[in-house]
N, C-alpha and C positions, 0 to 999 in steps of 0.2 A: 442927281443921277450921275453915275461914275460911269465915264466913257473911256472903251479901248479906242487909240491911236495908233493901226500896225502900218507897217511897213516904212517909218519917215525916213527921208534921209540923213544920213551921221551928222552931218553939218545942221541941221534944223536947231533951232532955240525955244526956250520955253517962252519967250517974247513971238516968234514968228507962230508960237501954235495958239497961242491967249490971243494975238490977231485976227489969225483966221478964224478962230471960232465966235471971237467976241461979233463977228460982223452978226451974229444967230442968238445970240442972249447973251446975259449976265454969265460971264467966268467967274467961277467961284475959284477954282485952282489949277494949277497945270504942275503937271508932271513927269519930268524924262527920264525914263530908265537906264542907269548903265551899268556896266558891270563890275561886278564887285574886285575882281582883280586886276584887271587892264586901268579899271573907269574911263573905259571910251562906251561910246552909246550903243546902246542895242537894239535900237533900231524902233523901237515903240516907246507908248508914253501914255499917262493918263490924263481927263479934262472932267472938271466934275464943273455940273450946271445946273440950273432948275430943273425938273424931271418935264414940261411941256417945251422949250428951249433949248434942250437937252435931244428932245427924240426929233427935232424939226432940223437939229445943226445933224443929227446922224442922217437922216434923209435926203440933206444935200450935200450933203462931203461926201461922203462913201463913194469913192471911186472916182471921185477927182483925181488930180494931179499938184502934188507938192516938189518942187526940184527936181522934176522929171520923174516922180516915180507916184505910183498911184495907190492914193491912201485906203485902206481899210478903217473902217468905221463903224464899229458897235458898242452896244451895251456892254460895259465891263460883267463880268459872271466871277461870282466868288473864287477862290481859290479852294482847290483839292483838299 
């Protein structure tokens, strides 16, 4: 299961998000998005998991708090 990660803060690491979520299953991978000009962060990021591990770490993140700011947490959805 591919999961969105929005809202982290710029400072955030692919080590600090494989953290948090490994506490809920097996990380299979992480991912921080930046941007292709600047390459400072944009603020989201991806975490793929087992799909039962996967939908139990969305159920208890979403709407936590990471470095003062409160993460959004869902199912990744295809691209357009």
């Amino acid at each position: 299961m591919k999961i969105y990660v929005g809202n982290l803060p710029f400072s955030c690491t692919e080590d600090e998000l494989r953290e948090l979520f490994g506490s809920h299953g097996e990380v299979q991978s992480v991912a921080l998005i930046n941007d292709r000009e600047t390459g400072r962060p944009r603020g989201f990021g991806f975490v793929e998991m087992p799909d039962t591990e996967g939908a139990k770490a969305i159920n208890n993140l979403d709407g936590t708090q990471l470095g003062g700011r409160t993460l959004r947490i869902n199912e990744a959805r295809p691209r357009n």
